[in-house]
MIDOSE-1310 file (N, C-alpha, C; in nm, 2 decimals, decimal comma, always signed):
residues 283
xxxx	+7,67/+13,78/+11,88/+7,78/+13,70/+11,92/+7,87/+13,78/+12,01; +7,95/+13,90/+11,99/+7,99/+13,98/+12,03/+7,95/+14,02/+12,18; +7,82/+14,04/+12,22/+7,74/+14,09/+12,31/+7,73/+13,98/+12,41; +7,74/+13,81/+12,33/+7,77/+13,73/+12,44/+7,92/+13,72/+12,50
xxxx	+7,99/+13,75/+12,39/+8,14/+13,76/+12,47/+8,17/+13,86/+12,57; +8,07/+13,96/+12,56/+8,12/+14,10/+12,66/+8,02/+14,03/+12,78; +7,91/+13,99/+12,79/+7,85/+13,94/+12,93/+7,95/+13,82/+12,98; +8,01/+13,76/+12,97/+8,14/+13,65/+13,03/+8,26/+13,74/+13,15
xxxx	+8,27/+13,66/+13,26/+8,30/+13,68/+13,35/+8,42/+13,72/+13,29; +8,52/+13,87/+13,31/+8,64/+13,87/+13,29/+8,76/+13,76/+13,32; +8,77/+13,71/+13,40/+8,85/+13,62/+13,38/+8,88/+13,46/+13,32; +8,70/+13,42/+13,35/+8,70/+13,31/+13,26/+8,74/+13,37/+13,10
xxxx	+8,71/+13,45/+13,01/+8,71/+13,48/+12,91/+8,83/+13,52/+12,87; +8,96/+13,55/+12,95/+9,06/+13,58/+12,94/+9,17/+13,49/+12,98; +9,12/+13,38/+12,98/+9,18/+13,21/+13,02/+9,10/+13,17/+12,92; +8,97/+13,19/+12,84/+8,98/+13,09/+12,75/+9,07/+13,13/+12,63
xxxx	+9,08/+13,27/+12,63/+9,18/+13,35/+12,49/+9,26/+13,30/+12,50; +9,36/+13,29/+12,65/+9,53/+13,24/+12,65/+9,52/+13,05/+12,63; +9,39/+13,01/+12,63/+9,36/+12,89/+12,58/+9,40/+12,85/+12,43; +9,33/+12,95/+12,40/+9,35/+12,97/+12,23/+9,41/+12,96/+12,18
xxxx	+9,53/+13,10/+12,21/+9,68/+13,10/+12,19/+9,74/+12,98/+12,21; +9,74/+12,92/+12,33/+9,82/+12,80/+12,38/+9,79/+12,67/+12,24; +9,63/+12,64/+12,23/+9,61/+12,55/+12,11/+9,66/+12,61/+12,01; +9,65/+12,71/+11,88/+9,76/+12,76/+11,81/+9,81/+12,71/+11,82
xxxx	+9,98/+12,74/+11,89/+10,07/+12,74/+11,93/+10,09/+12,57/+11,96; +10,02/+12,50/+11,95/+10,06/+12,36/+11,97/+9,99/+12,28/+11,87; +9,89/+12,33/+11,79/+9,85/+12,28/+11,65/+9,97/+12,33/+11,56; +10,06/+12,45/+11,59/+10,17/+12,49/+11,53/+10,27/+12,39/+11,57
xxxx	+10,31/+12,33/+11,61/+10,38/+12,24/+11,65/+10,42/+12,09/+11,59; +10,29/+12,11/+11,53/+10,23/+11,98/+11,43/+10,34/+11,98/+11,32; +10,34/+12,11/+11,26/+10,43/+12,14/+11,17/+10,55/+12,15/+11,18; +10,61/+12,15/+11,29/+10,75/+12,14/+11,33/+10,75/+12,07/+11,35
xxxx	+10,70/+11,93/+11,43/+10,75/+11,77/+11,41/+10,75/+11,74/+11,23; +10,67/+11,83/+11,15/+10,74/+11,79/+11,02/+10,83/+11,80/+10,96; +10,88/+11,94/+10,98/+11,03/+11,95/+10,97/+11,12/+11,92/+10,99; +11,10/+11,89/+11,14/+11,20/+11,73/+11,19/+11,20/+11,65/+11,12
xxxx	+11,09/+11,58/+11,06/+11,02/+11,43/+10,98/+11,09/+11,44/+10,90; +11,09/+11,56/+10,83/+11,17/+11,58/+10,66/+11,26/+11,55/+10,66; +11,34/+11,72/+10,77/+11,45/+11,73/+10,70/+11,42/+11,88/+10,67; +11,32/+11,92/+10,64/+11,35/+12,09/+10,54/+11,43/+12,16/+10,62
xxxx	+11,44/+12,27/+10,62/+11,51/+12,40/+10,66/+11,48/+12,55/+10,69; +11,33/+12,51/+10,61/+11,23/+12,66/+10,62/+11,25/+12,67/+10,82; +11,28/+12,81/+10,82/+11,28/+12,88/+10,93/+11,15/+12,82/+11,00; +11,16/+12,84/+11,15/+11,06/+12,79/+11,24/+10,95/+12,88/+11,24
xxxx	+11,00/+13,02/+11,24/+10,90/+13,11/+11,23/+10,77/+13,15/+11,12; +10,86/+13,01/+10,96/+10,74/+13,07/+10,86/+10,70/+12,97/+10,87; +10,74/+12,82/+10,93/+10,69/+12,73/+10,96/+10,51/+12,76/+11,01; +10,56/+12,78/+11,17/+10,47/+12,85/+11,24/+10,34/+12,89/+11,18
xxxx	+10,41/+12,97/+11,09/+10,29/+13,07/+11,06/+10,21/+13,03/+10,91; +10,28/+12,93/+10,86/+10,16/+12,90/+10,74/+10,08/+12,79/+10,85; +10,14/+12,69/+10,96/+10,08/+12,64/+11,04/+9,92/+12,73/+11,09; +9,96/+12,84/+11,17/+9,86/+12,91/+11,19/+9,73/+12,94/+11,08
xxxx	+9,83/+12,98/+10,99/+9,70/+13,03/+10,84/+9,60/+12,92/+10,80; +9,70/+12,79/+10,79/+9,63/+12,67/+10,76/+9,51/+12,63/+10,87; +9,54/+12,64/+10,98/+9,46/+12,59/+11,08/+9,32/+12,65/+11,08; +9,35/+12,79/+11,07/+9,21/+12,88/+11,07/+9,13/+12,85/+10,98
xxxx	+9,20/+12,86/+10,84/+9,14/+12,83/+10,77/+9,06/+12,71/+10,74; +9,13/+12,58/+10,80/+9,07/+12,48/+10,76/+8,99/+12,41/+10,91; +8,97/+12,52/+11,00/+8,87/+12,52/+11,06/+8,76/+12,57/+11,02; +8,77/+12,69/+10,96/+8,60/+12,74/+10,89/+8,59/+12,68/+10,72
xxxx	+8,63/+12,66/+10,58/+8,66/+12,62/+10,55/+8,69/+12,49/+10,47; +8,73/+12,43/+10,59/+8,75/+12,26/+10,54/+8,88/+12,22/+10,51; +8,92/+12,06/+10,54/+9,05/+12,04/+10,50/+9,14/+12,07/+10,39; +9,05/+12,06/+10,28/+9,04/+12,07/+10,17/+9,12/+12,16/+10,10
xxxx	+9,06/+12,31/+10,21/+9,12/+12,43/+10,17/+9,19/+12,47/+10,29; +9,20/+12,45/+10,38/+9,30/+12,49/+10,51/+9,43/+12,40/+10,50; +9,35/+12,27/+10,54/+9,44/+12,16/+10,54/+9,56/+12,10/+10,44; +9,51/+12,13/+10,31/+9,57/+12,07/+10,22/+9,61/+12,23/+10,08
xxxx	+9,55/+12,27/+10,07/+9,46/+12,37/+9,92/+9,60/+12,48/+9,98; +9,58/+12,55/+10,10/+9,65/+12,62/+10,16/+9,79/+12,60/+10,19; +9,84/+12,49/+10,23/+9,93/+12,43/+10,30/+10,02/+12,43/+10,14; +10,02/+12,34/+10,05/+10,06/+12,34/+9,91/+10,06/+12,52/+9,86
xxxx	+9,97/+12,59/+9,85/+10,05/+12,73/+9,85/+10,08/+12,79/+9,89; +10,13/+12,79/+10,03/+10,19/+12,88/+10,09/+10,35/+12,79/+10,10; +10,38/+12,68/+10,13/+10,51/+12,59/+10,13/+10,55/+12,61/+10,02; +10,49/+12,57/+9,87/+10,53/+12,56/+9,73/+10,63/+12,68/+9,74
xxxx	+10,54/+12,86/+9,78/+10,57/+12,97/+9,74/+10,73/+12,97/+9,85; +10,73/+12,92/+9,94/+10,87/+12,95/+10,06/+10,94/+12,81/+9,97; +10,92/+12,73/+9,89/+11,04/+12,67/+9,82/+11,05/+12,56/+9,86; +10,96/+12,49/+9,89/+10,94/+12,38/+9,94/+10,88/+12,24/+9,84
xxxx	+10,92/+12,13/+9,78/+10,86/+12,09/+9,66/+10,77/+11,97/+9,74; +10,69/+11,98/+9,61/+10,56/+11,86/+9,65/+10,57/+11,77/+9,72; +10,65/+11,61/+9,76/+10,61/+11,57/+9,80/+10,70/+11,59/+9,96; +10,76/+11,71/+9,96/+10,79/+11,70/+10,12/+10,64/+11,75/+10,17
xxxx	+10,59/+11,88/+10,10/+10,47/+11,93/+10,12/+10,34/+11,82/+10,18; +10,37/+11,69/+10,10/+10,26/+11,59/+10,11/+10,31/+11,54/+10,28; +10,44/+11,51/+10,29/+10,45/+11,44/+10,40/+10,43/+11,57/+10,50; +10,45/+11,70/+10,51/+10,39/+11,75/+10,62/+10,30/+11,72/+10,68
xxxx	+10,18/+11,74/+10,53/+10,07/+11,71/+10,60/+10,01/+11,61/+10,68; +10,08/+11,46/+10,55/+10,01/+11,35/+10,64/+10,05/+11,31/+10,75; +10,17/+11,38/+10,82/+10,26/+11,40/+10,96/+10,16/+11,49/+11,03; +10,09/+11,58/+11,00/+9,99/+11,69/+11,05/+9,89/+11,62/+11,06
xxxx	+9,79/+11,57/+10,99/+9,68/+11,46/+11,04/+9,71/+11,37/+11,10; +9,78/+11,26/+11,10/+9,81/+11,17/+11,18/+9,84/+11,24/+11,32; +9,87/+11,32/+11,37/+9,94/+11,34/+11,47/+9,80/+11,39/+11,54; +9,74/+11,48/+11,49/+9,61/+11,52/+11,53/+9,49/+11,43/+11,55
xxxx	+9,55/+11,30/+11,48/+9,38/+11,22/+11,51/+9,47/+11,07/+11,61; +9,58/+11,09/+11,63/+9,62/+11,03/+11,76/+9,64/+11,04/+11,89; +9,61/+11,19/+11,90/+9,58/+11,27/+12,02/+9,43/+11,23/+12,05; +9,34/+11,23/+11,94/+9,20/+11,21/+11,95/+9,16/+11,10/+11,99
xxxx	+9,25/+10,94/+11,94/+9,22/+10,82/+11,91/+9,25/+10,80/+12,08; +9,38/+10,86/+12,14/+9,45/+10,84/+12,28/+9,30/+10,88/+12,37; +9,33/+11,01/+12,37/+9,17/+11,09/+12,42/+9,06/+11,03/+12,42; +8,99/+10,99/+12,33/+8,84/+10,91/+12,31/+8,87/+10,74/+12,39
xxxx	+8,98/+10,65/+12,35/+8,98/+10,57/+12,40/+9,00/+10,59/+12,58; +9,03/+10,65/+12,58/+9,05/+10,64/+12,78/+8,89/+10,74/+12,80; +8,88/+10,84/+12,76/+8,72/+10,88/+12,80/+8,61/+10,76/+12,78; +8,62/+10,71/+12,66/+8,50/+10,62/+12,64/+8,51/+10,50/+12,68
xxxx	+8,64/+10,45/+12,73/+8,59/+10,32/+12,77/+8,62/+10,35/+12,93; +8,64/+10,44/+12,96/+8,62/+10,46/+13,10/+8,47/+10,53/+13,15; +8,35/+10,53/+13,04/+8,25/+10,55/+13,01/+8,25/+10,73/+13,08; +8,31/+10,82/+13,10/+8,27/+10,96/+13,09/+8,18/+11,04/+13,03
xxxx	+8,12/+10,96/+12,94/+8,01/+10,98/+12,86/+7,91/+10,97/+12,82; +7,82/+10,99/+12,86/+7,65/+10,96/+12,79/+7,59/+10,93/+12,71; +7,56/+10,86/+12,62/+7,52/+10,88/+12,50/+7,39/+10,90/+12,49; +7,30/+10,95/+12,45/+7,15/+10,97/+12,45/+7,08/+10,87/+12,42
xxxx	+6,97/+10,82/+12,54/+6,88/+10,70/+12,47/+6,85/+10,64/+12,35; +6,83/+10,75/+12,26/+6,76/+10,76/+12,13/+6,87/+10,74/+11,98; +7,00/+10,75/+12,03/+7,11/+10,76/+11,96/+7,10/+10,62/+11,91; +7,19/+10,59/+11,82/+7,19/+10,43/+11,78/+7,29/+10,37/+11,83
xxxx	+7,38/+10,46/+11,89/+7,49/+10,38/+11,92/+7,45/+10,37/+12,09; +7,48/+10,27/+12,15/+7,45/+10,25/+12,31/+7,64/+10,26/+12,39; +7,58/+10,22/+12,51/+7,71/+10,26/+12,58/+7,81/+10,15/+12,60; +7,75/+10,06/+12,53/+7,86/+9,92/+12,57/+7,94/+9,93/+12,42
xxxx	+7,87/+10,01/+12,30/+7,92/+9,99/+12,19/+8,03/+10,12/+12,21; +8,01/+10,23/+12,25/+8,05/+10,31/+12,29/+8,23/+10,29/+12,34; +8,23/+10,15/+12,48/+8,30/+10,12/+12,54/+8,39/+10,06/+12,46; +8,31/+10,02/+12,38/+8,41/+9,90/+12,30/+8,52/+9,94/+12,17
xxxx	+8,39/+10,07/+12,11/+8,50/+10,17/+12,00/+8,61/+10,22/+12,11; +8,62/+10,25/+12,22/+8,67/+10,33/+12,33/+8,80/+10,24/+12,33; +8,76/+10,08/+12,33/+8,88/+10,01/+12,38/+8,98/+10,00/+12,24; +8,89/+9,98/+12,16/+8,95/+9,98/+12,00/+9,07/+10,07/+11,99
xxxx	+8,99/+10,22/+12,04/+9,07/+10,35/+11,99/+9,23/+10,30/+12,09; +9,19/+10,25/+12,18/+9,32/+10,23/+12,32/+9,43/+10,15/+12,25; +9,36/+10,04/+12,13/+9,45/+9,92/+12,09/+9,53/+9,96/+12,01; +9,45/+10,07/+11,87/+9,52/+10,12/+11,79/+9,65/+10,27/+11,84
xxxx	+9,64/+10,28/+11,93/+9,71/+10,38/+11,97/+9,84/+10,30/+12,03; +9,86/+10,20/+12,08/+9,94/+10,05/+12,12/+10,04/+10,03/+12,00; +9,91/+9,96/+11,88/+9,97/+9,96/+11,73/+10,01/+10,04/+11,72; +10,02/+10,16/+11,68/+10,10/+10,26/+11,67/+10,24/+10,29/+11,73
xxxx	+10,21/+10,29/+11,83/+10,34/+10,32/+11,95/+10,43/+10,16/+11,91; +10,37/+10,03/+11,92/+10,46/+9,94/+11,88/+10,51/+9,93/+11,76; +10,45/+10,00/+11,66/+10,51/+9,91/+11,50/+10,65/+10,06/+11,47; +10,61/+10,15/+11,56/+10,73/+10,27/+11,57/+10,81/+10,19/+11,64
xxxx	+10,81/+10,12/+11,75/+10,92/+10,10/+11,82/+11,04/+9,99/+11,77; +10,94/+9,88/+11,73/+10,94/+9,72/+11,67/+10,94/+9,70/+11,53; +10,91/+9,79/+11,44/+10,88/+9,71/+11,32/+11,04/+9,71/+11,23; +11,06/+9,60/+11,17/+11,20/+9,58/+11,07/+11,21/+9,69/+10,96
xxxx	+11,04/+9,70/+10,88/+11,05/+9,78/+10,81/+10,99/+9,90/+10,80; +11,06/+9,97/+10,78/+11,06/+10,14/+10,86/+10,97/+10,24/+10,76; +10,93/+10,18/+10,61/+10,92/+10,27/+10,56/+10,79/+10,21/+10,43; +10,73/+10,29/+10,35/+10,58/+10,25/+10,29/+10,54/+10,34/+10,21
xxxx	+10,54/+10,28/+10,09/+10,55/+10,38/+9,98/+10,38/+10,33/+9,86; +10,31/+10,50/+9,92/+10,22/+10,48/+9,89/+10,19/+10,62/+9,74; +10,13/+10,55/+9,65/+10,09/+10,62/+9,50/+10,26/+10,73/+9,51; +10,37/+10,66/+9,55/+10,49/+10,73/+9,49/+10,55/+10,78/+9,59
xxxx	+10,44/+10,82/+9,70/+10,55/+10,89/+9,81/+10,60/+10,78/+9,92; +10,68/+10,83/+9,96/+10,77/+10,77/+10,05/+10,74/+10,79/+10,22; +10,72/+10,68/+10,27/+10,65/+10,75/+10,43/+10,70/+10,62/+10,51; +10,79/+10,72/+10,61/+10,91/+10,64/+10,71/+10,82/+10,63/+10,82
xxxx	+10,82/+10,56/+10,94/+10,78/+10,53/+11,00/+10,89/+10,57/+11,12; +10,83/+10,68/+11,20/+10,91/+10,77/+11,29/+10,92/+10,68/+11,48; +11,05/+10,76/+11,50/+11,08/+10,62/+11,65/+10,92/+10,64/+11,76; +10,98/+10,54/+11,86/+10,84/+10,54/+11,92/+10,85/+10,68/+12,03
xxxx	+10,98/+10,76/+12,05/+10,97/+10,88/+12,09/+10,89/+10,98/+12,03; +10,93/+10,99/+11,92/+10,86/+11,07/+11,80/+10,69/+11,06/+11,80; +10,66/+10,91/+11,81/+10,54/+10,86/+11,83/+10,49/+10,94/+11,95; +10,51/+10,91/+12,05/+10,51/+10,96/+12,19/+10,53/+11,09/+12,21
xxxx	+10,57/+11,19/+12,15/+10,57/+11,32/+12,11/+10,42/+11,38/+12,00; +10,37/+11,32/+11,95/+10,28/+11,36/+11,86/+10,19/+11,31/+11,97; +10,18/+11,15/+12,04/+10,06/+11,18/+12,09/+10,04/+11,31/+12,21; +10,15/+11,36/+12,29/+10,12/+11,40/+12,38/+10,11/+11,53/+12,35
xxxx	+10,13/+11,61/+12,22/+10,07/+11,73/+12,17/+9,98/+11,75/+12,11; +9,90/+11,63/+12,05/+9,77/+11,63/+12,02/+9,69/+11,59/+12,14; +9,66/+11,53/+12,21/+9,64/+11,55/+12,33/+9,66/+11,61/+12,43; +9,72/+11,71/+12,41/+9,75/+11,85/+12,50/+9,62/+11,95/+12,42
xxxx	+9,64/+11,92/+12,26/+9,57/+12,03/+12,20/+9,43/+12,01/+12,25; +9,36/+11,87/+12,22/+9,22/+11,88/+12,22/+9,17/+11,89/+12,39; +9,30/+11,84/+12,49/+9,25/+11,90/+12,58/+9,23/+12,05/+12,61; +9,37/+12,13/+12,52/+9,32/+12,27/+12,55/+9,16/+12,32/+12,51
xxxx	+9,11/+12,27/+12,40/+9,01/+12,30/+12,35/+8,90/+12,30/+12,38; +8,88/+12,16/+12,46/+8,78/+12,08/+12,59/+8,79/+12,24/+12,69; +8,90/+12,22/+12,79/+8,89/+12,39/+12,84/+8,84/+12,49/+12,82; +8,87/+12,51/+12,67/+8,81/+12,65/+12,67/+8,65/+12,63/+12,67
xxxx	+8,59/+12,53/+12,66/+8,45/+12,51/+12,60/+8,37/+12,51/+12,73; +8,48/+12,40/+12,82/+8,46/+12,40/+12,97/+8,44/+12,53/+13,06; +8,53/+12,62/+13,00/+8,53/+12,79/+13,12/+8,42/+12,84/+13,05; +8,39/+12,84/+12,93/+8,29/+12,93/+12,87/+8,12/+12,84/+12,94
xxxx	+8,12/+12,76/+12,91/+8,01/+12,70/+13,01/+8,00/+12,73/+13,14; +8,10/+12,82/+13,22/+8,10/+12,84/+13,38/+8,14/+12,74/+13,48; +8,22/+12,65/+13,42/+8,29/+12,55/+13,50/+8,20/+12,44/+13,58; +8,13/+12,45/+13,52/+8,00/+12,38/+13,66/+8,00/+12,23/+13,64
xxxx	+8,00/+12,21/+13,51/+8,00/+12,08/+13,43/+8,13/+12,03/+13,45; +8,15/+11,87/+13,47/+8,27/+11,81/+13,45/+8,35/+11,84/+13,37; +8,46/+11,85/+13,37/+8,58/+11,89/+13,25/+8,58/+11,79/+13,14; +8,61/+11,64/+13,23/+8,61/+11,53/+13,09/+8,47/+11,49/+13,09
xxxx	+8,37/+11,52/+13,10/+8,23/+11,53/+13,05/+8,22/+11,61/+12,91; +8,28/+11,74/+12,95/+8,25/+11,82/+12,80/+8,40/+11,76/+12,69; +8,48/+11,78/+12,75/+8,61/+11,68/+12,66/+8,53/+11,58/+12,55; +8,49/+11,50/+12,64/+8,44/+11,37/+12,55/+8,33/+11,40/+12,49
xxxx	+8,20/+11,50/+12,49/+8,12/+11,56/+12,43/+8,20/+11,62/+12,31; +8,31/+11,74/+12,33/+8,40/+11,77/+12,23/+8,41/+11,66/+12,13; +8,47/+11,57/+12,15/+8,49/+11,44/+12,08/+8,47/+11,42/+11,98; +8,36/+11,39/+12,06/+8,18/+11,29/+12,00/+8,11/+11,40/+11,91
xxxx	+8,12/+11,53/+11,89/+8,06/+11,61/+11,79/+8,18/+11,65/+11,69; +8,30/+11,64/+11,75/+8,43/+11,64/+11,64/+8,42/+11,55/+11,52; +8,41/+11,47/+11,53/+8,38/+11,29/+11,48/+8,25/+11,33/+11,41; +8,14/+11,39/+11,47/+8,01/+11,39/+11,41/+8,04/+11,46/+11,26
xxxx	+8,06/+11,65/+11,29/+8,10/+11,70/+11,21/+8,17/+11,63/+11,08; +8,29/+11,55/+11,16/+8,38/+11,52/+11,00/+8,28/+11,43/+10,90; +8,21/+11,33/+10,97/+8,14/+11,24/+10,90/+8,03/+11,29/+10,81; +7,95/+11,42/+10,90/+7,85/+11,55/+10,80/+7,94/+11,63/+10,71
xxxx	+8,06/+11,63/+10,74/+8,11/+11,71/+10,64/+8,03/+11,88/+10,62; +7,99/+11,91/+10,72/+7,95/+12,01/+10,69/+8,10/+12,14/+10,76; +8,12/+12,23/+10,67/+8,22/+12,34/+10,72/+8,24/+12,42/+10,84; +8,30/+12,40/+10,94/+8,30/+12,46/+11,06/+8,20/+12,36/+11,17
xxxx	+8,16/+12,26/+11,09/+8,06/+12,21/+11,20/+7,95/+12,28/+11,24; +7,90/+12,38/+11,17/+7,78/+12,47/+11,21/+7,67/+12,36/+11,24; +7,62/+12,39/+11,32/+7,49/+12,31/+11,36/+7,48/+12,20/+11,43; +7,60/+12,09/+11,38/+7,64/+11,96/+11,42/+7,69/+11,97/+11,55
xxxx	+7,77/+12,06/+11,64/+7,85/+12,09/+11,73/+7,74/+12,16/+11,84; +7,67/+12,26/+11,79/+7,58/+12,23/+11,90/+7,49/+12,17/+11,95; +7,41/+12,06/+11,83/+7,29/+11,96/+11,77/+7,37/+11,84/+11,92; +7,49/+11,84/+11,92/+7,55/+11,72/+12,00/+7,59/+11,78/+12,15
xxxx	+7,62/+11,86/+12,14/+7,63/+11,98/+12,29/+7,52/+11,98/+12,38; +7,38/+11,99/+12,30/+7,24/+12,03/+12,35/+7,22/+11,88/+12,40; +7,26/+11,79/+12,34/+7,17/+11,65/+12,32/+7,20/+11,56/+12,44; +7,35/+11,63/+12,48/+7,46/+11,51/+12,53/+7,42/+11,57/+12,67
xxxx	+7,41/+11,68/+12,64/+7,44/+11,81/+12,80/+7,27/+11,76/+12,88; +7,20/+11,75/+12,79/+7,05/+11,77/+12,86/+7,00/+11,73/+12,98; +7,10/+11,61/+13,07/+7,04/+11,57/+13,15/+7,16/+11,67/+13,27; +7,22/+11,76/+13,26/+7,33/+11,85/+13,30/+7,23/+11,97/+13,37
xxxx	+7,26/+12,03/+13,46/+7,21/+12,14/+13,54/+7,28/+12,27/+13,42; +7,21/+12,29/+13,33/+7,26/+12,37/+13,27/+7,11/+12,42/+13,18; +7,13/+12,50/+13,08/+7,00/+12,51/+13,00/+7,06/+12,55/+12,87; +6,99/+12,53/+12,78/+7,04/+12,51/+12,61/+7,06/+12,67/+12,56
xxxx	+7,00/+12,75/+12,67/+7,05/+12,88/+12,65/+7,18/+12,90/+12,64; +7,23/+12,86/+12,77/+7,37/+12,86/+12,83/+7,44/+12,83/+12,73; +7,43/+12,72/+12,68/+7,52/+12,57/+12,58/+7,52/+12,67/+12,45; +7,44/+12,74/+12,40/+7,41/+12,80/+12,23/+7,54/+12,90/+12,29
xxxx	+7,53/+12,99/+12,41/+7,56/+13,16/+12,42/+7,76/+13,05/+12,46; +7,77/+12,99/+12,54/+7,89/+12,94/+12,53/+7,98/+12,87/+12,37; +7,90/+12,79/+12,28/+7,91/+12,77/+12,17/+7,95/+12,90/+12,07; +7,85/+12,97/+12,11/+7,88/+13,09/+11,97/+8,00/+13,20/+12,03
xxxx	+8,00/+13,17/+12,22/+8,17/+13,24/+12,21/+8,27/+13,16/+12,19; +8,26/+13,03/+12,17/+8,39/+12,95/+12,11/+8,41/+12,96/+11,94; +8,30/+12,96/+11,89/+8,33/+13,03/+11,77/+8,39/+13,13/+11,76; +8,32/+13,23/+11,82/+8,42/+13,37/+11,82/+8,53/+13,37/+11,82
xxxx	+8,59/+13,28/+11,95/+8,72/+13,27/+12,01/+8,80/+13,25/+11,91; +8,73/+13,10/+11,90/+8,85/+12,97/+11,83/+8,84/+12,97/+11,66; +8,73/+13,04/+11,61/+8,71/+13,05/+11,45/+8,72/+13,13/+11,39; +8,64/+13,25/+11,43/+8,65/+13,40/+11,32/+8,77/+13,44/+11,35
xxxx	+8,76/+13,51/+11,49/+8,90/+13,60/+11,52/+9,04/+13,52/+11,47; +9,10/+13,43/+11,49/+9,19/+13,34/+11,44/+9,17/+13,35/+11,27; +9,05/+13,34/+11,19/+9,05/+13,36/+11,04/+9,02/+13,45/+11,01; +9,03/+13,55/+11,09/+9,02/+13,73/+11,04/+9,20/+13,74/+11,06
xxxx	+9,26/+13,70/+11,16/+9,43/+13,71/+11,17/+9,48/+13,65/+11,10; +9,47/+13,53/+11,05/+9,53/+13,42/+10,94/+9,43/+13,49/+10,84; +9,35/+13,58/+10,77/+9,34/+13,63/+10,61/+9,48/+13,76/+10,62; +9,48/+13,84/+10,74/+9,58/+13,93/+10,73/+9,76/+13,86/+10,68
xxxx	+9,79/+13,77/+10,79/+9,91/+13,71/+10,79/+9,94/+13,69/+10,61; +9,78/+13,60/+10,60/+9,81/+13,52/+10,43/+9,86/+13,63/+10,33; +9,78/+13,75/+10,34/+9,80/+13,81/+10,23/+9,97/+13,88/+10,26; +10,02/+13,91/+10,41/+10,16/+13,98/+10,43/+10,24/+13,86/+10,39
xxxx	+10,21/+13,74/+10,44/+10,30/+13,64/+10,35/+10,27/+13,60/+10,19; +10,22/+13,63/+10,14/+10,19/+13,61/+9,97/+10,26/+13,73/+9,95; +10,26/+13,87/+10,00/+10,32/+13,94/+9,92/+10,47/+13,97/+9,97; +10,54/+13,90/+10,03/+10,64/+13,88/+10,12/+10,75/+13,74/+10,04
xxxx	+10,63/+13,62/+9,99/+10,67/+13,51/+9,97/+10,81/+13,51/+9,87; +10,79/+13,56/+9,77/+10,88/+13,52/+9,68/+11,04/+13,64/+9,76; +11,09/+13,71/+9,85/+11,18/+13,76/+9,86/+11,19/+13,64/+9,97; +11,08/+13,58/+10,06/+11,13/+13,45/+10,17/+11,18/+13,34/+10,09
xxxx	+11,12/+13,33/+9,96/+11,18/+13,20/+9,89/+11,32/+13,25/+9,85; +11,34/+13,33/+9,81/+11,49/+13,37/+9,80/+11,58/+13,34/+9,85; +11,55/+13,42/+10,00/+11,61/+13,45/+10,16/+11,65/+13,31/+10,17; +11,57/+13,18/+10,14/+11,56/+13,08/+10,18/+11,65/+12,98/+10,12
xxxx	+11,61/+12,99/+9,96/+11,71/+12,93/+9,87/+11,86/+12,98/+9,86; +11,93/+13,08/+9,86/+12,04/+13,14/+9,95/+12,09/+13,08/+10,06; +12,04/+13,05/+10,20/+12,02/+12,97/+10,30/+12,07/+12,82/+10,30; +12,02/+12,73/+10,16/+12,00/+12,66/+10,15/+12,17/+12,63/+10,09
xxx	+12,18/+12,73/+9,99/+12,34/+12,71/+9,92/+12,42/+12,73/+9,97; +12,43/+12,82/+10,12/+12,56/+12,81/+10,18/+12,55/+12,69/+10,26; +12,49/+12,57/+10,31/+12,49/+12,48/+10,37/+12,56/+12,38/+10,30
């Protein structure tokens, strides 16, 4: 893996890194529209950073343990009680699969995409989930802007329905993110291929993954890369050695930095929960 990242042209490979960083740094972001959402107080910076820990993680992983498993102890330990914990998150997924829902609907029904003869889904069905994704992203944006009742309380928790700015703020950071991600996948292939060609490829194996449930998407991510790409001036060589430097990029290295962070924040946590509860009583 390594050996393919050192044959990559210096500069594409050093635009997909500051790609990286940039995704980070705006999947971190996620977590600050929850803070807003709440109300908490936890500092921006430890915000940030259980953001970061959680991401890596629950990119190799799974939601399970990144997303959720993680998120619950690292907030619990900074002083944060359960069900604000719950609404981060589901402020964190939603926000992340409306960038997607925005993204897929304008790719797919503006047909950018191929789907392989042999697939079961064809291209008019394609267009049509495409237009779907366009309507519910509408609903969304309207029942923020329009609805009387603001708020929905499901198995106990409490979940407000945020303005249509706020709305319009989540989508255009999650849709910043997956386009960063598209990018990096696009430089590491050598730019040759359409940008929202591999975008919508991104997608369509994102989607695959979650439904396989398999961890990191091993296999599923390039099983759809290889399939989608094939009629593309490229060769499956290319596609595998670009693939296994986006792993590098975007998965180990990020969960080799987020196992360091975790453990300086676990043994750091209970003097930040302090720091924090202190904070909390002069207000």
């Amino acid at each position: 893996m390594w050996k393919v990242i050192r044959g990559y042209d210096r500069l594409a490979l050093f635009s997909a890194i500051a790609l990286v960083i940039v995704s980070y740094l705006i999947y971190g972001c996620y977590d600050l529209l929850g803070r807003a959402y709440c109300g908490h107080k936890l500092a921006k910076r430890q915000v940030m950073l259980v953001s970061f820990i959680c991401y890596a993680f629950n990119l190799t992983l799974s939601t399970w343990v990144g997303g959720i498993g993680m998120r619950y102890r690292l907030y619990s330990r900074l002083g944060l009680n359960g069900s604000t914990i719950t609404r981060i998150f589901s402020l964190s997924i939603t926000t992340n699969w409306l960038g997607y829902i925005l993204l897929g609907g304008v790719i797919f029904t503006a047909d950018l995409v191929k789907l392989p003869p042999h697939w079961y889904i064809s291209q008019t069905t394609l267009r049509i989930i495409g237009g779907v994704m366009l309507i519910l992203t509408l609903c969304y944006l309207f029942g923020c802007a329009f609805a009387k009742r603001r708020h929905l309380t499901i198995k106990g928790q409490r979940l407000v329905l945020p303005s249509w700015r706020f709305a319009l703020l989540q989508m255009g950071l999650s849709a910043a993110n997956w386009m960063a991600m598209g990018a990096i996948i696009w430089l590491l292939l050598g730019s040759e291929i359409n940008y929202f060609l591999v975008l919508g490829v991104l997608l369509v194996s994102s989607i695959a993954g979650v439904i396989i449930h398999i961890p990191a998407g091993i296999g599923v991510l390039e099983a759809v890369f290889i399939a989608m790409l094939s009629g593309e001036d490229i060769s499956k060589g290319a596609i595998i050695a670009a693939l296994l430097a986006w792993r590098a990029l975007y998965y180990f290295l990020p969960l080799l930095l987020a196992t360091v962070a975790y453990l300086l924040l676990e043994s750091r946590a209970k003097k930040l929960r302090q720091k924090n509860q202190r904070k909390l009583a002069r207000e």
